[in-house]
PyMOL Python script that loads the backbone (N, CA, C, O; Angstrom):
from pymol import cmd

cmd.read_pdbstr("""\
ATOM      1  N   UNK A   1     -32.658 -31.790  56.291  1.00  0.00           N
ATOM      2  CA  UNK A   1     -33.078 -31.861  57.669  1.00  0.00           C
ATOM      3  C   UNK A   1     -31.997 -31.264  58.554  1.00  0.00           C
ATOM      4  O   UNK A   1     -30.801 -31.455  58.335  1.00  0.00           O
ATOM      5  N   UNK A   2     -32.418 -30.597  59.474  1.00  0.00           N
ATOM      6  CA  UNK A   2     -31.440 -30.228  60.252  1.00  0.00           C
ATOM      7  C   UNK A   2     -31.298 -30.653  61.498  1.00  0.00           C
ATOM      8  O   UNK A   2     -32.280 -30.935  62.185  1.00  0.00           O
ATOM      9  N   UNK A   3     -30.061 -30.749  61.936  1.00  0.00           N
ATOM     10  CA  UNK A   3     -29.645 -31.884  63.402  1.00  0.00           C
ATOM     11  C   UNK A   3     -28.886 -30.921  64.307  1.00  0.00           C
ATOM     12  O   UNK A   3     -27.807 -30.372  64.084  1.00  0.00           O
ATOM     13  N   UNK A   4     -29.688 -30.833  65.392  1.00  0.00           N
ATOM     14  CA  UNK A   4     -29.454 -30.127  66.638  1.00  0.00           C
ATOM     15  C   UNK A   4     -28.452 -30.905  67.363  1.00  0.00           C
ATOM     16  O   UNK A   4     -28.900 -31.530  68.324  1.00  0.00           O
ATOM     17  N   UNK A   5     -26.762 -31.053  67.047  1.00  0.00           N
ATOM     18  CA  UNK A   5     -25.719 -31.497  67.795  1.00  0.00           C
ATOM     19  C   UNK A   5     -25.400 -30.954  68.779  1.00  0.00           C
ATOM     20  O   UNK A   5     -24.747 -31.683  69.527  1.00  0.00           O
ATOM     21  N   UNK A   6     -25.661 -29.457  69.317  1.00  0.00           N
ATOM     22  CA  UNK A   6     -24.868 -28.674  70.127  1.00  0.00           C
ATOM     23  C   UNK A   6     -25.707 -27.757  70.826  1.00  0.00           C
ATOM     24  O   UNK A   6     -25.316 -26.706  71.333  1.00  0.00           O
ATOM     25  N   UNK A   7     -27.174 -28.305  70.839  1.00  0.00           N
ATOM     26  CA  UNK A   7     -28.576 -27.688  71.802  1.00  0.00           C
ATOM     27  C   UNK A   7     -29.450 -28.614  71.444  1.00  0.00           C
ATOM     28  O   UNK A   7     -29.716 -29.300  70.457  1.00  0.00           O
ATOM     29  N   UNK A   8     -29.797 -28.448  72.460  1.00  0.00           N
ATOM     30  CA  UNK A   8     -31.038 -29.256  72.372  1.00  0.00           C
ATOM     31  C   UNK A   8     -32.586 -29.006  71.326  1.00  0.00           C
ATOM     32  O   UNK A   8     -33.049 -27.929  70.951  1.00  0.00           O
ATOM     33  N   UNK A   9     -33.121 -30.408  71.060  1.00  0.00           N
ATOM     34  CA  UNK A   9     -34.119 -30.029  69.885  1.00  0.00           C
ATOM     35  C   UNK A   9     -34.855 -29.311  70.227  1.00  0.00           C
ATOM     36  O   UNK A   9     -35.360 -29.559  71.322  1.00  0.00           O
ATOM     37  N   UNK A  10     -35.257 -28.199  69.578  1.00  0.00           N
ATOM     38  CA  UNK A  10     -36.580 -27.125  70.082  1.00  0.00           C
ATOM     39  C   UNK A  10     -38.230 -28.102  70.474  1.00  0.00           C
ATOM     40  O   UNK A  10     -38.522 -29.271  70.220  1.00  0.00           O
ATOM     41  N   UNK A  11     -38.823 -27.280  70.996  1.00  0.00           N
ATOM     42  CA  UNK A  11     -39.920 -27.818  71.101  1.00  0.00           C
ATOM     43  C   UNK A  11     -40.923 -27.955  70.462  1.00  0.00           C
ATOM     44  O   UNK A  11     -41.249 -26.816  70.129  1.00  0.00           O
ATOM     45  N   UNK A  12     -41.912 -28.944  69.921  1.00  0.00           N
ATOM     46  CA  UNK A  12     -42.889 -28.439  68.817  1.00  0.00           C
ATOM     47  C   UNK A  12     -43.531 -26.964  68.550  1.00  0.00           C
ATOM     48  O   UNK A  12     -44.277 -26.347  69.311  1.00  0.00           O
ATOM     49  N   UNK A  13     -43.033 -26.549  67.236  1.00  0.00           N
ATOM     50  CA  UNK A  13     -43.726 -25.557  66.963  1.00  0.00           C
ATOM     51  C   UNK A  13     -42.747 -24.297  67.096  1.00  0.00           C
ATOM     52  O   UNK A  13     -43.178 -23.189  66.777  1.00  0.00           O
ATOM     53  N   UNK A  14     -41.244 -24.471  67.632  1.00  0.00           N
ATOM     54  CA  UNK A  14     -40.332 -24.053  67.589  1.00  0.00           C
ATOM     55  C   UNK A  14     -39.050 -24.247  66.361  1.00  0.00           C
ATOM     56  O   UNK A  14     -37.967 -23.675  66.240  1.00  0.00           O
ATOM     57  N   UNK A  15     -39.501 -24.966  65.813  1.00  0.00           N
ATOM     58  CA  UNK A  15     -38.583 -25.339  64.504  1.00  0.00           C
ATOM     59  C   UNK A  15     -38.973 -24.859  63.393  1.00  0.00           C
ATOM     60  O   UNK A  15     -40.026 -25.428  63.106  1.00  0.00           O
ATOM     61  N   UNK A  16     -38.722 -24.194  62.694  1.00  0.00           N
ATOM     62  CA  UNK A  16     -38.947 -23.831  61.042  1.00  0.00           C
ATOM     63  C   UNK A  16     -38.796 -25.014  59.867  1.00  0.00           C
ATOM     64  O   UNK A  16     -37.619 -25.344  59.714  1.00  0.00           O
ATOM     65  N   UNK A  17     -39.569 -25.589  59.165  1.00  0.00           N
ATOM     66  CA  UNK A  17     -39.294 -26.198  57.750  1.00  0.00           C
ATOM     67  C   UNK A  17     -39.210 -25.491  57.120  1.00  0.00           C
ATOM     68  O   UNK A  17     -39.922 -24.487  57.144  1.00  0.00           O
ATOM     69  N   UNK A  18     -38.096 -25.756  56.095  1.00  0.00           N
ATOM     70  CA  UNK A  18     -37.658 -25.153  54.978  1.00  0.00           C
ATOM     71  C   UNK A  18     -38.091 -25.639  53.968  1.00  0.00           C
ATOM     72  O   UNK A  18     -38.430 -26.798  54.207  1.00  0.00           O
ATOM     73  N   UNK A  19     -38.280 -25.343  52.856  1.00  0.00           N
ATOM     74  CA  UNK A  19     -38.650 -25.962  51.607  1.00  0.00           C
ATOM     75  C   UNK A  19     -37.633 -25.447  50.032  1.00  0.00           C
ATOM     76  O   UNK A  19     -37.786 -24.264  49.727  1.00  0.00           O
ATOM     77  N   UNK A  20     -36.795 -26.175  49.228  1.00  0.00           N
ATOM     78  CA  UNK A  20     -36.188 -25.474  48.085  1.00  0.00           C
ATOM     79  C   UNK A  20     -37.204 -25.857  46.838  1.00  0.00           C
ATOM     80  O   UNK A  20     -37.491 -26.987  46.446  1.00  0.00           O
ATOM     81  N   UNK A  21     -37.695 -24.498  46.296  1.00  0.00           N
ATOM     82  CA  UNK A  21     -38.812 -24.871  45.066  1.00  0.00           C
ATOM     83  C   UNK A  21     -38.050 -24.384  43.674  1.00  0.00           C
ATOM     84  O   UNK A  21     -36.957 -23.863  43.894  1.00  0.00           O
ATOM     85  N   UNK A  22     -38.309 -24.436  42.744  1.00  0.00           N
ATOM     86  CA  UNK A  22     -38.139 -24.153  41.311  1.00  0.00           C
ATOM     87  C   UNK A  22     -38.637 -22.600  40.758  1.00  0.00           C
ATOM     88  O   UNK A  22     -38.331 -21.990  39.734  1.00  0.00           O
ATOM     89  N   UNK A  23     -39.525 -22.249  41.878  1.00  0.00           N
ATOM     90  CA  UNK A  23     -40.048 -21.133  41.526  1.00  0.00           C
ATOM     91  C   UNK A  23     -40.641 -20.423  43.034  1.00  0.00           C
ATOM     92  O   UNK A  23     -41.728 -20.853  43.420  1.00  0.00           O
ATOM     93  N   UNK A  24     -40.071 -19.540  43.734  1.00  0.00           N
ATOM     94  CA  UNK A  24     -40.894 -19.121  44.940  1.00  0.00           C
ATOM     95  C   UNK A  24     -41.834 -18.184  44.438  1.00  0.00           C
ATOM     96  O   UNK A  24     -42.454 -17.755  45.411  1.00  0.00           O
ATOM     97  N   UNK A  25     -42.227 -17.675  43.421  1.00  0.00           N
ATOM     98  CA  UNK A  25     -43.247 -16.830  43.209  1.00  0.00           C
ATOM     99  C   UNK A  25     -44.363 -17.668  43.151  1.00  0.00           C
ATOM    100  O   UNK A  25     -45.268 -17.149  43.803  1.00  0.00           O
ATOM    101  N   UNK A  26     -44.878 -19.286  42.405  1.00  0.00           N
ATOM    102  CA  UNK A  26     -45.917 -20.080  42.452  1.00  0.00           C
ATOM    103  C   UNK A  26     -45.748 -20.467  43.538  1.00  0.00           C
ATOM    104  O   UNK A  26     -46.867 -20.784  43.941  1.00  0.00           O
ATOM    105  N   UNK A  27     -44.772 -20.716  44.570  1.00  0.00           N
ATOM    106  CA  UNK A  27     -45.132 -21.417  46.209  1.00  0.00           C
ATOM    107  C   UNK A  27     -45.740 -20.986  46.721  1.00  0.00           C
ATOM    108  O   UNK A  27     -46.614 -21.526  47.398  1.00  0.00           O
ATOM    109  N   UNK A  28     -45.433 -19.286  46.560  1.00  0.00           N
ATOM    110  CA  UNK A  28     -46.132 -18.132  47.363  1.00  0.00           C
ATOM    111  C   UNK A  28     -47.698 -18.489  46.983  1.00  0.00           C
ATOM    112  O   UNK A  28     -48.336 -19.333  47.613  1.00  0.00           O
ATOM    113  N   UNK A  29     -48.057 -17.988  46.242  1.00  0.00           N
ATOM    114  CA  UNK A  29     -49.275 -17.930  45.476  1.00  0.00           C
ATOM    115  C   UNK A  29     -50.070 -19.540  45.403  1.00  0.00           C
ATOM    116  O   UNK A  29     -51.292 -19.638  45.515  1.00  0.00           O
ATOM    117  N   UNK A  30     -49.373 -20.463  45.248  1.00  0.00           N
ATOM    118  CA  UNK A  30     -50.203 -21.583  46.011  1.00  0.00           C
ATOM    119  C   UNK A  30     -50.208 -21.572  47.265  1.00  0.00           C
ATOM    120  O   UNK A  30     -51.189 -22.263  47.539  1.00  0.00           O
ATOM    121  N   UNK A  31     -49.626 -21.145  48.469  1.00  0.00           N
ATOM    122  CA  UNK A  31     -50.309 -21.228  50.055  1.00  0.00           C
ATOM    123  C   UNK A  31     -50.927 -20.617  49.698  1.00  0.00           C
ATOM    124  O   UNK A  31     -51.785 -21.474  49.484  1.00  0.00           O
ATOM    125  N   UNK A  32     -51.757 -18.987  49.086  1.00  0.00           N
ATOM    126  CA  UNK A  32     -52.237 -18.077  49.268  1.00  0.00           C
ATOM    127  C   UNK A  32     -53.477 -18.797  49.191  1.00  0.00           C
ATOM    128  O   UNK A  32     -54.443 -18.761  49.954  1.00  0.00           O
ATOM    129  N   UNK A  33     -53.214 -19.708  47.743  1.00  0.00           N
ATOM    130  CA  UNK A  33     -54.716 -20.413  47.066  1.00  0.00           C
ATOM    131  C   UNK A  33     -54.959 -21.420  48.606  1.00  0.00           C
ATOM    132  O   UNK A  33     -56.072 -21.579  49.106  1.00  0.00           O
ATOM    133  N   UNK A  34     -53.742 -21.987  49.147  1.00  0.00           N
ATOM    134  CA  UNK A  34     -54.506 -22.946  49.846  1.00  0.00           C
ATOM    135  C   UNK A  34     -54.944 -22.409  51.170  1.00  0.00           C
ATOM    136  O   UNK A  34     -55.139 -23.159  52.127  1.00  0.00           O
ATOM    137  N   UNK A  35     -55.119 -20.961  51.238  1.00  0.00           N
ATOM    138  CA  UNK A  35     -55.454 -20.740  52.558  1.00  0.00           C
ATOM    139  C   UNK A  35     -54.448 -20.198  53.942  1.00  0.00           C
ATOM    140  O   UNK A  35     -54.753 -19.940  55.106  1.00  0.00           O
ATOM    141  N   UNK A  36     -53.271 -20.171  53.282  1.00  0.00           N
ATOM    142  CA  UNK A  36     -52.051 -19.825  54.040  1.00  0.00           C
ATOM    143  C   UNK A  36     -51.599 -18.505  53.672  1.00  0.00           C
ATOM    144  O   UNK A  36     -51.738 -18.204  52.486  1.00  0.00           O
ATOM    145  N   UNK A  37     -50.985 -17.488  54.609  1.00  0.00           N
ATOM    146  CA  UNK A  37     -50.514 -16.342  54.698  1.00  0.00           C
ATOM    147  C   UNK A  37     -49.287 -16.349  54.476  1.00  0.00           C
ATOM    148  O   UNK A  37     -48.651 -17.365  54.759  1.00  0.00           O
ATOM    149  N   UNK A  38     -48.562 -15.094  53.848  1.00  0.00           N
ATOM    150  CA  UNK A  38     -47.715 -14.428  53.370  1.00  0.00           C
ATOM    151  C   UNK A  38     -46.878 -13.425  54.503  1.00  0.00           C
ATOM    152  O   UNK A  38     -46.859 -12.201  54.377  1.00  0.00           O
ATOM    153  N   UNK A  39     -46.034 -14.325  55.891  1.00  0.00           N
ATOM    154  CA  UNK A  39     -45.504 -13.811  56.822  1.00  0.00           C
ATOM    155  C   UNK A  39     -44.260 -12.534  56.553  1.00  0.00           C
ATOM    156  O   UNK A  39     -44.179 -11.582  57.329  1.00  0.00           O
ATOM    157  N   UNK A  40     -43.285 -12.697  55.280  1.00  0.00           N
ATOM    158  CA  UNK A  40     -42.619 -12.735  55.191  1.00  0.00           C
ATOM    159  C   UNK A  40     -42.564 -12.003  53.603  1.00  0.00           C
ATOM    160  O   UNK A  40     -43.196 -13.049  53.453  1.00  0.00           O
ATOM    161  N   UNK A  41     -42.476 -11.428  52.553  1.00  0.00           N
ATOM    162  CA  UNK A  41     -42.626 -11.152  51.270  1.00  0.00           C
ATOM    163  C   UNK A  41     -41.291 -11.617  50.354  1.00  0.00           C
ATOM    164  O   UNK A  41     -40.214 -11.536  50.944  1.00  0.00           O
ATOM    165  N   UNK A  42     -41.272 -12.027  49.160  1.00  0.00           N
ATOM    166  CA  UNK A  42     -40.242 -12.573  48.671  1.00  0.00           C
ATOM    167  C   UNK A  42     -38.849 -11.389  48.984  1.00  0.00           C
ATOM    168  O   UNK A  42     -39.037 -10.172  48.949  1.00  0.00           O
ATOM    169  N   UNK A  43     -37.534 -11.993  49.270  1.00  0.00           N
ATOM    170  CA  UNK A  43     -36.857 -11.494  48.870  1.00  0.00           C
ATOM    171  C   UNK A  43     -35.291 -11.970  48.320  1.00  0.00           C
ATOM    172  O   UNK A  43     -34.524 -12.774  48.850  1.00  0.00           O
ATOM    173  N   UNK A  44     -35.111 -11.171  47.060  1.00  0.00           N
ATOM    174  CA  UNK A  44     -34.647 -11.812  46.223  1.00  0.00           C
ATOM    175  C   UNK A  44     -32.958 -11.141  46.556  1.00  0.00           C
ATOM    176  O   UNK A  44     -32.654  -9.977  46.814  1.00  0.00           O
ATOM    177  N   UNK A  45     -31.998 -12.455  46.425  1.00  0.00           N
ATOM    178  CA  UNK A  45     -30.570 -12.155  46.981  1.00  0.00           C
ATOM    179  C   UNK A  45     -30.009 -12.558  45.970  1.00  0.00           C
ATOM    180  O   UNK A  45     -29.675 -13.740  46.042  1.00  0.00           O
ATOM    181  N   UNK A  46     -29.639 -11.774  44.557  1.00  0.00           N
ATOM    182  CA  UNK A  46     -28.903 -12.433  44.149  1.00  0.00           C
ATOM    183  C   UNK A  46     -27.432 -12.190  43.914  1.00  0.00           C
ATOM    184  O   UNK A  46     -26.795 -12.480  42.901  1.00  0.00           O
ATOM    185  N   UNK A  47     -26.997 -11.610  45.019  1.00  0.00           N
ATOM    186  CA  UNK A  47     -25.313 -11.697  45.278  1.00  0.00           C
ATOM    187  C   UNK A  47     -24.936 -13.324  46.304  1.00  0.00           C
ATOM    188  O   UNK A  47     -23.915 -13.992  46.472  1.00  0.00           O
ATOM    189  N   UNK A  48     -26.585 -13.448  46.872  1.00  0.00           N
ATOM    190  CA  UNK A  48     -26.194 -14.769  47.591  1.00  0.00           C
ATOM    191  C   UNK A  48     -26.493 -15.931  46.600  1.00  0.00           C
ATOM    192  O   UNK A  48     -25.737 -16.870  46.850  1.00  0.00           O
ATOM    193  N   UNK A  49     -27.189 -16.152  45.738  1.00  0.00           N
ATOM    194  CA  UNK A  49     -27.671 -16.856  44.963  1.00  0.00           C
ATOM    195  C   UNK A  49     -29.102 -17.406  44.679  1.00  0.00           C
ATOM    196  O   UNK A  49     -29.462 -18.091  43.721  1.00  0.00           O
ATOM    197  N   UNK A  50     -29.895 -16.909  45.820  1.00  0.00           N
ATOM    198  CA  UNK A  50     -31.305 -17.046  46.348  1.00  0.00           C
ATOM    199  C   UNK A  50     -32.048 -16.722  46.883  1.00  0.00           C
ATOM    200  O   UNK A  50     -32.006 -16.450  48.083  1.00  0.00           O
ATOM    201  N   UNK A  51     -32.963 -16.646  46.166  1.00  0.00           N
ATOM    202  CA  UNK A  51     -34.457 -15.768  47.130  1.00  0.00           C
ATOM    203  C   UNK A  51     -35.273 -16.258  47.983  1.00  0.00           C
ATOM    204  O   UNK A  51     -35.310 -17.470  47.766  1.00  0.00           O
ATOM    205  N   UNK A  52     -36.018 -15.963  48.919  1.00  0.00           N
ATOM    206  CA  UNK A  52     -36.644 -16.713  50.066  1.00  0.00           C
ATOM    207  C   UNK A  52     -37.582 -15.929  50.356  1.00  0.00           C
ATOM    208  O   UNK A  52     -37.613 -14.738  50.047  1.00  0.00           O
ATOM    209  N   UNK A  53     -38.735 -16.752  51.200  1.00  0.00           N
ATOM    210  CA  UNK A  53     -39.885 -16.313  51.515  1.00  0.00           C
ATOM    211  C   UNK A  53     -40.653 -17.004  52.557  1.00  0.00           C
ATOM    212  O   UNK A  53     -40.813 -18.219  52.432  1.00  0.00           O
ATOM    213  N   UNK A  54     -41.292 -16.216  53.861  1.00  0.00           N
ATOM    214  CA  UNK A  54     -41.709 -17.251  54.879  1.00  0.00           C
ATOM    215  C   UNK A  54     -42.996 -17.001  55.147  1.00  0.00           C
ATOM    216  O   UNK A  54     -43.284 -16.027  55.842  1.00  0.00           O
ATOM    217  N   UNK A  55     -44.276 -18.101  54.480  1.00  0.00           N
ATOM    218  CA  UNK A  55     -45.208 -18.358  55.266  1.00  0.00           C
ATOM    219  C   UNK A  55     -45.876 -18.690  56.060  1.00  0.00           C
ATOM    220  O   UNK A  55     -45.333 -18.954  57.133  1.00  0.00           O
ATOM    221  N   UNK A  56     -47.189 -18.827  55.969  1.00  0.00           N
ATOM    222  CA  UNK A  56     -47.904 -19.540  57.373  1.00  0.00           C
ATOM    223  C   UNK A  56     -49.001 -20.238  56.315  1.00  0.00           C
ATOM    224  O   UNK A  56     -49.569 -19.662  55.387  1.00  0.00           O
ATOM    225  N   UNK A  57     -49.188 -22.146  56.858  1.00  0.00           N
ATOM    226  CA  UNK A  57     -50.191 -22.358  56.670  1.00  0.00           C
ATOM    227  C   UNK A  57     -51.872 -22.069  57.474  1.00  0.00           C
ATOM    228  O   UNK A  57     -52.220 -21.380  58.433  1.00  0.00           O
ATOM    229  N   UNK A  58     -52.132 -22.388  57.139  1.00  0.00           N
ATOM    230  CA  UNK A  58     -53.894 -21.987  57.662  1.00  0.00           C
ATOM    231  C   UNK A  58     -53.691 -22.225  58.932  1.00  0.00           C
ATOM    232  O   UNK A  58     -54.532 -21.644  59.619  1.00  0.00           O
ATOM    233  N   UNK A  59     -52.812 -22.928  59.635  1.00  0.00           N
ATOM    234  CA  UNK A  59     -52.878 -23.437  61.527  1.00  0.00           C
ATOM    235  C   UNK A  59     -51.919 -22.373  61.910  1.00  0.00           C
ATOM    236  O   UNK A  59     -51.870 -21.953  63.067  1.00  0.00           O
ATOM    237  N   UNK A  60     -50.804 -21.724  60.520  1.00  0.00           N
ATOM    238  CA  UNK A  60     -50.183 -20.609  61.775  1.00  0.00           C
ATOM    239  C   UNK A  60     -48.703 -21.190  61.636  1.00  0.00           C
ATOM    240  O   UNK A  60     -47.729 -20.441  61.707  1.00  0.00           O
ATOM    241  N   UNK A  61     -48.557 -22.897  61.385  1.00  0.00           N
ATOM    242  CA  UNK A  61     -47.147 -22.968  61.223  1.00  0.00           C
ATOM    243  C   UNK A  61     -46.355 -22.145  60.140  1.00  0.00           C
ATOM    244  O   UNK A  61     -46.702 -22.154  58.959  1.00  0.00           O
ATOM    245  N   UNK A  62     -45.248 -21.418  60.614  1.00  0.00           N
ATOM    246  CA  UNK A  62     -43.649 -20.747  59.676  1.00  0.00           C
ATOM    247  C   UNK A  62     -43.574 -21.937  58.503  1.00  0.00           C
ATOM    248  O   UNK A  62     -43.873 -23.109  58.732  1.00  0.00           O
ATOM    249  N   UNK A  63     -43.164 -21.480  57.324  1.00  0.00           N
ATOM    250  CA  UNK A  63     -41.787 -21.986  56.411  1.00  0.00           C
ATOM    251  C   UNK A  63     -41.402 -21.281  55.634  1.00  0.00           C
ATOM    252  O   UNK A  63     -41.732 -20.193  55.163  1.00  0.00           O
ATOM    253  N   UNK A  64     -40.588 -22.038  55.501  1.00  0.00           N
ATOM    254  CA  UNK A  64     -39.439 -20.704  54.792  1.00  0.00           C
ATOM    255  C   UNK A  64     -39.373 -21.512  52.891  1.00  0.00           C
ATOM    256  O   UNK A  64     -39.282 -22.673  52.491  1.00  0.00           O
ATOM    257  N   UNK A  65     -39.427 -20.822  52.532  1.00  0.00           N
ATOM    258  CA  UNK A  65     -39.546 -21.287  51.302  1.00  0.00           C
ATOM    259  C   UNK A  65     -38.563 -20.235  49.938  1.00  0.00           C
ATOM    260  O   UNK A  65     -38.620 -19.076  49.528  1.00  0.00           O
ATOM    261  N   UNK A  66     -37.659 -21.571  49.608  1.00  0.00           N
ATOM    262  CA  UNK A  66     -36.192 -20.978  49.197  1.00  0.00           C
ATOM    263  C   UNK A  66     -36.113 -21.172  47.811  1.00  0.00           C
ATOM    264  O   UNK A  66     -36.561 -22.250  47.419  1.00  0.00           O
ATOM    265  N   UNK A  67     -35.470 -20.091  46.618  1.00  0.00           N
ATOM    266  CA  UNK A  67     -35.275 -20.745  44.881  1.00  0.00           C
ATOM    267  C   UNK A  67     -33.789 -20.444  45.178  1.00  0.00           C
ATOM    268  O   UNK A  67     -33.376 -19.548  45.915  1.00  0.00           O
ATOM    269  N   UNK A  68     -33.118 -21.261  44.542  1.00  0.00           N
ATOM    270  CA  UNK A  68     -31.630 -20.729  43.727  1.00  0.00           C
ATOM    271  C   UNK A  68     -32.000 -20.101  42.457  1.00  0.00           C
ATOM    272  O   UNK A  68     -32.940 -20.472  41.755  1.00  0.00           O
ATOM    273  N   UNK A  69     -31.195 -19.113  42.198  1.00  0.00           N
ATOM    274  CA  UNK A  69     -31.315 -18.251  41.452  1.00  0.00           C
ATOM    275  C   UNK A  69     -30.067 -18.351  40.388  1.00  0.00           C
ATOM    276  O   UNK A  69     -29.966 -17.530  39.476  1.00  0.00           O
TER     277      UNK A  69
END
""", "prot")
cmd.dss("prot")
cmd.show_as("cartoon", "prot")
cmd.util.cbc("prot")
cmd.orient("prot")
């Protein structure tokens, strides 16, 4: 969770959830199944250690959806 010490909390719908999965290629591909879009396409960092990817469920909300690699 992240804690806004030094600004104030954004407003609904201004905040991103993050998610860390085991696999971002099935995260992807389950929003797809559940109806959610592909904002963002995987991309894979592995000098940083992890790949990431940001969708939208069916209403439009962002997440960001993260593997360690």
């Amino acid at each position: 969770m992240w804690r806004y010490i030094e600004r104030a909390t954004p407003p609904p719908g201004e905040a991103v959830l993050g998610f860390d999965v085991p696999d971002v290629e099935a995260a992807v591909r389950a929003v797809e199944a559940a109806g959610g879009t592909v904002d963002t396409p995987i991309d894979r960092m592995p000098d940083l250690g992890f790949a990431v990817a940001f969708v939208k469920d069916p209403e439009g909300h962002l997440i960001e959806i993260a593997q360690s690699l």
